[in-house]
N, CA and C of each residue as an Amber inpcrd file, in Angstrom:
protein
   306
   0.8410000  -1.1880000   0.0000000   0.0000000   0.0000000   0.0000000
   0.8860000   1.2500000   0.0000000   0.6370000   2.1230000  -0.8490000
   1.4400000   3.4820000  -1.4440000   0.8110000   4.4220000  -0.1490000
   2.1580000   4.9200000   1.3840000   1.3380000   5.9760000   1.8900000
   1.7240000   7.3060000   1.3130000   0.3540000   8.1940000   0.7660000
  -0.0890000   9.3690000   0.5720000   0.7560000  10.1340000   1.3190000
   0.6900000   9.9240000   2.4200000   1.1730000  11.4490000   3.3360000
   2.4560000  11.4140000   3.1030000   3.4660000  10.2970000   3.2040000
   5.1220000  10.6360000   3.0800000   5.5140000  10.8650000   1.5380000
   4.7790000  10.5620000   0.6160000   4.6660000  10.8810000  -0.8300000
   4.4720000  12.3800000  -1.0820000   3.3730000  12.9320000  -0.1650000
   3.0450000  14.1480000  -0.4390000   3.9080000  15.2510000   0.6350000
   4.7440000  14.1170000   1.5370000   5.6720000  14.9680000   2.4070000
   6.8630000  15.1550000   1.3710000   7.6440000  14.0470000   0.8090000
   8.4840000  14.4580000   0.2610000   8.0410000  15.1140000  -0.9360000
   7.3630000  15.2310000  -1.6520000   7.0600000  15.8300000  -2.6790000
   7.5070000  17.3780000  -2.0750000   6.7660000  17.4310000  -1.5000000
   6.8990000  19.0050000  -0.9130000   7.9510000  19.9550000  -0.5880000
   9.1180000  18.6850000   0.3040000  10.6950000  18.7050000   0.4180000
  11.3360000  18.7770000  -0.7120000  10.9640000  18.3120000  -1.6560000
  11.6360000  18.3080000  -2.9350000  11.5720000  19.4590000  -3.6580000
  10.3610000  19.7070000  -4.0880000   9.8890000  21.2430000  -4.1080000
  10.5320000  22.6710000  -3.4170000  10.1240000  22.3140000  -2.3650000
  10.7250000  23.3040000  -1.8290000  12.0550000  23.2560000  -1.6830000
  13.4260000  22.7060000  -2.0740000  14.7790000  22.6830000  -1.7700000
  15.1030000  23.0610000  -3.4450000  14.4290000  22.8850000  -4.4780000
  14.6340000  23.2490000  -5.9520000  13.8440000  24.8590000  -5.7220000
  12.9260000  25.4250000  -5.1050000  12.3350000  26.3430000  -5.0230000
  13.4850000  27.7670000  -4.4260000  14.1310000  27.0560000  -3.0250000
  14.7180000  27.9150000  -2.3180000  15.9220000  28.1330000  -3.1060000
  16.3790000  27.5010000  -3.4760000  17.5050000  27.4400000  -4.4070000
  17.6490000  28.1710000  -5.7020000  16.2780000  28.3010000  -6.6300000
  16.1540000  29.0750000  -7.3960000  16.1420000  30.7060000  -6.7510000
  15.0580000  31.0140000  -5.6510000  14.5720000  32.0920000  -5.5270000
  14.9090000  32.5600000  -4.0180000  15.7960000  31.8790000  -3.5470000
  16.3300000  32.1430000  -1.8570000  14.9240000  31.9460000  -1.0580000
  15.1200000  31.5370000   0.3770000  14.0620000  31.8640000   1.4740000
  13.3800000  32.4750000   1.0740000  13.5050000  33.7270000   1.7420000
  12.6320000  35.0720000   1.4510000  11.7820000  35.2010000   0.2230000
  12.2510000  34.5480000  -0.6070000  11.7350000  34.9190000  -2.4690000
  10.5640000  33.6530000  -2.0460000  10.4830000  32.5880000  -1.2560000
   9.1950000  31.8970000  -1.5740000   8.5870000  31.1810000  -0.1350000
   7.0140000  31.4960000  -0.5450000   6.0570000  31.1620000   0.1780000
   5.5990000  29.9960000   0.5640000   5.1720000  29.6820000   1.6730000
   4.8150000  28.5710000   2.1580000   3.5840000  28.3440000   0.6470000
   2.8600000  28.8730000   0.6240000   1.7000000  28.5050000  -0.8030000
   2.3360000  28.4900000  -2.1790000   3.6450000  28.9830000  -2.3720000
   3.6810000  28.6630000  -3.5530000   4.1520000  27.2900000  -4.1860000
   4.7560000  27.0940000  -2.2370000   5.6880000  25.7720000  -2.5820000
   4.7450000  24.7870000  -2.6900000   3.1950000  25.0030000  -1.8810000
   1.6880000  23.7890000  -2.1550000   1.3610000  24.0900000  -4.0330000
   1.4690000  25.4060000  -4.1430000   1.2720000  24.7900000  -5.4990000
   1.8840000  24.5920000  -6.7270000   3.5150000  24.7870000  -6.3150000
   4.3250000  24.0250000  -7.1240000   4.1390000  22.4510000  -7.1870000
   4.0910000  22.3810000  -5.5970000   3.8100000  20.8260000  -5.7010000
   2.4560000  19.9420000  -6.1280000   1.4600000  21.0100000  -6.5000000
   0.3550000  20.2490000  -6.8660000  -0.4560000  19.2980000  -6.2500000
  -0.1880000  19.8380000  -4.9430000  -1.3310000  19.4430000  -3.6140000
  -2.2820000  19.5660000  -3.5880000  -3.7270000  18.4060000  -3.3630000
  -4.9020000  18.6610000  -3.0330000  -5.5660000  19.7170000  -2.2070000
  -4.6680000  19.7220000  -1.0610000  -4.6900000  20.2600000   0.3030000
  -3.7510000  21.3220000   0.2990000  -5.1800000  22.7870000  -0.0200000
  -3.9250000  23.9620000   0.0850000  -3.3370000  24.3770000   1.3070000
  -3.4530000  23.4290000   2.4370000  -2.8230000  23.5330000   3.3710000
  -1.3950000  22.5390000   3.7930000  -1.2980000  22.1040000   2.8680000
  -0.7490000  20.7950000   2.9090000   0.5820000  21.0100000   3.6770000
   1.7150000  21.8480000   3.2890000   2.8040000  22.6310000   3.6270000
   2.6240000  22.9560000   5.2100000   1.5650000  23.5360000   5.4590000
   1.4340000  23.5990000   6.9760000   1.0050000  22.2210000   8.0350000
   0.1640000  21.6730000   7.0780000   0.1940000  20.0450000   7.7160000
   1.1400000  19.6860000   7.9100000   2.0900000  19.7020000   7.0800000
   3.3730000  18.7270000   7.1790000   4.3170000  19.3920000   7.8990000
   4.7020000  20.4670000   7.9050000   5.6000000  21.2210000   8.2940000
   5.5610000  22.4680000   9.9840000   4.5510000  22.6340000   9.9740000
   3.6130000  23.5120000  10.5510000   4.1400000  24.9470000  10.0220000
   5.4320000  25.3820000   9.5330000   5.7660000  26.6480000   9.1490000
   7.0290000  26.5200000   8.2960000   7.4550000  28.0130000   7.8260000
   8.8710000  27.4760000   7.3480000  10.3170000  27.1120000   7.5060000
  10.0160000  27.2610000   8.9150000  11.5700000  26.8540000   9.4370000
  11.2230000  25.3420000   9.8450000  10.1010000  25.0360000  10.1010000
   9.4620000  23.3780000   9.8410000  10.0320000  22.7560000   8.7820000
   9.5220000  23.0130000   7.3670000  10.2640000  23.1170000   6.3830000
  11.8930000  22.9470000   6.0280000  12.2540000  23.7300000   6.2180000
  14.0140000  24.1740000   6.5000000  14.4560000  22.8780000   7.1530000
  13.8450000  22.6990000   8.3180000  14.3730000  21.4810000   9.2680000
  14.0340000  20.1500000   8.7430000  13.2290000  19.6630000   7.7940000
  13.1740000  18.8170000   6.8460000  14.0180000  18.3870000   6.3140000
  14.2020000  19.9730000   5.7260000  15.5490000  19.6310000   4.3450000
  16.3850000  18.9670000   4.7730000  16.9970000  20.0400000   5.9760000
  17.9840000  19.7720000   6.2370000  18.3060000  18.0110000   6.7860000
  17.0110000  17.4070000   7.5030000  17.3700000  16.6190000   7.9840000
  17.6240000  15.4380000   6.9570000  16.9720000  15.9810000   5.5860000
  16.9330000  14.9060000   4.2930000  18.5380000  14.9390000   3.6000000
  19.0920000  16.5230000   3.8410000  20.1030000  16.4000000   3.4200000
  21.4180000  15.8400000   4.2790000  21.1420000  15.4650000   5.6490000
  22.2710000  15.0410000   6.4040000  21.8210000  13.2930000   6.2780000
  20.7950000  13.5810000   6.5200000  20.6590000  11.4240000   6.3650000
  21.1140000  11.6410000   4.6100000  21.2420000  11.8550000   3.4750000
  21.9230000  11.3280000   2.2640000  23.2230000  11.5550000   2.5720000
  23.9360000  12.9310000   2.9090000  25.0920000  13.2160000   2.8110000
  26.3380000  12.7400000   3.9060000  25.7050000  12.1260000   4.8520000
  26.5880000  11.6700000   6.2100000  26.9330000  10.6930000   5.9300000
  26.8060000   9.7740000   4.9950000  27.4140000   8.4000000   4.7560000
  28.6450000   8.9440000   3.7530000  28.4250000  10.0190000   2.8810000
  29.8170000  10.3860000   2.3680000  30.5700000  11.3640000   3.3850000
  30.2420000  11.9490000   4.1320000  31.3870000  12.8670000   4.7110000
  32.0060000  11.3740000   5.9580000  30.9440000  10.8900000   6.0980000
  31.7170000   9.8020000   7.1280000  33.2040000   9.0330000   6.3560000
  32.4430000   8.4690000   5.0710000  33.8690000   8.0630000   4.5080000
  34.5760000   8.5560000   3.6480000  34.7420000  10.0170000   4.0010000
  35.2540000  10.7750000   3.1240000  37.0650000  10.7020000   4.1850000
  35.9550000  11.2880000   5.7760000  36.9140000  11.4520000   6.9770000
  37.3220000  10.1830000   7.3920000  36.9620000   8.9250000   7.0910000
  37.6380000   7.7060000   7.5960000  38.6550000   7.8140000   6.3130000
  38.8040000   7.8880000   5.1590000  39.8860000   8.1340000   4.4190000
  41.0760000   9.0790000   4.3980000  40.3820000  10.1070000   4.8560000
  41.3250000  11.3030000   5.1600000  42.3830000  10.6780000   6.2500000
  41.1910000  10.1140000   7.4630000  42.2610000   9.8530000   8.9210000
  42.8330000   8.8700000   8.7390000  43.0670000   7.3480000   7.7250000
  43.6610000   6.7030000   7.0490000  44.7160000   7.3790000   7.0270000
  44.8360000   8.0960000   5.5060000  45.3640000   8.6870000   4.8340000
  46.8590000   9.7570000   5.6800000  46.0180000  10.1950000   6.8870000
  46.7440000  11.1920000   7.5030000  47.7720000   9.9310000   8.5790000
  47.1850000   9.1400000   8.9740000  48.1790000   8.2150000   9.8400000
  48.9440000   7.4400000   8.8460000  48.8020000   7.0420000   7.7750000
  49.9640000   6.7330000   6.7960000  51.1510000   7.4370000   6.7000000
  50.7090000   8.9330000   6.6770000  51.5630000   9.9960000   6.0140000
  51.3160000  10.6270000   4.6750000  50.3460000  10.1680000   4.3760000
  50.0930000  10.2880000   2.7400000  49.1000000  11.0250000   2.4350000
  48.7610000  11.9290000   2.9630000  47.8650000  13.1980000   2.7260000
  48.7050000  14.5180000   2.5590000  48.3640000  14.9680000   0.7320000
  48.3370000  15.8580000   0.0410000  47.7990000  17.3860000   0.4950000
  48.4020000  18.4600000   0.2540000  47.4350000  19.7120000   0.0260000
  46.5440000  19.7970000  -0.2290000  46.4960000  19.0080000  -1.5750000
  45.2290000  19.0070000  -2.2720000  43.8440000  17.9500000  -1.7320000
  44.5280000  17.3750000  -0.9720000  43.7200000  16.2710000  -0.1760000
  42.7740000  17.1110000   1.1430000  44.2030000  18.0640000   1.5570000
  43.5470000  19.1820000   2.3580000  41.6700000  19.8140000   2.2200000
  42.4500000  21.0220000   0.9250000  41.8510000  21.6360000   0.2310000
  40.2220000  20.9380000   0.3080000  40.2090000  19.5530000  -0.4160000
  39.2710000  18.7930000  -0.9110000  38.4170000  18.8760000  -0.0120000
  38.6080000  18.3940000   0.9780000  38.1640000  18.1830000   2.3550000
  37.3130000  18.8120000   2.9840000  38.0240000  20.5070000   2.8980000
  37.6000000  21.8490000   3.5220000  36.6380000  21.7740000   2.3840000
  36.7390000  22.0460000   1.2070000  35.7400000  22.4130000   0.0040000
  34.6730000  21.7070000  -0.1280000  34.7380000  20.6870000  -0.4100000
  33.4420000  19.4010000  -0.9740000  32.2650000  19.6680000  -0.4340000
  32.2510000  19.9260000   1.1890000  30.8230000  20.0470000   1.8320000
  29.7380000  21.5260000   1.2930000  30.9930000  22.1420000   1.0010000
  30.1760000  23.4710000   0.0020000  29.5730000  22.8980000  -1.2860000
  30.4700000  22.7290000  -2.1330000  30.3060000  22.1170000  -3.4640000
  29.4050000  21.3560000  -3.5140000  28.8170000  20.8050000  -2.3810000
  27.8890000  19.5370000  -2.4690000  26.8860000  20.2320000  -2.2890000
């Protein structure tokens, strides 16, 4: 059985992280992001979220459960790497940078 509500939760997360990204925070509304997403329920955004830092805290939590399995073995390589002796500048660099870039 397909549940509705985490379908129409992430839908919404999805939406809104391509939304904020185009048009910053400030540039978009809790309603525009219901009807980007093409929700039944023009409340839907507040169901799920109750506001927009509700929202925000979503993302974010969608983007640390994908991205923590790479920074984890990004830093078990690095600390490898660094007790060998065999870490580069550029290995440095990488390190500091990537979590932006990503």
């Amino acid at each position: 059985m397909v549940d509705n509500k985490s379908d129409t939760r992430e839908k919404l997360i999805l939406v809104a992280i391509r939304m904020f990204a185009e048009q910053g925070f400030s540039g978009v509304s809790m309603r525009t992001i219901n009807s980007a997403a093409g929700t039944k329920n023009s409340s839907a955004v507040h169901y799920h979220f109750g506001n927009k830092m509700g929202i925000i805290e979503a993302i974010m939590e969608k983007l640390n459960f994908q991205l923590r399995p790479l920074f984890d073995r990004l830093h078990d390589d690095l600390s490898q790497r660094m007790d060998d002796g065999d870490l580069t500048p550029e290995d440095m660099v990488m390190a500091i940078q990537l979590p932006y870039w990503v």
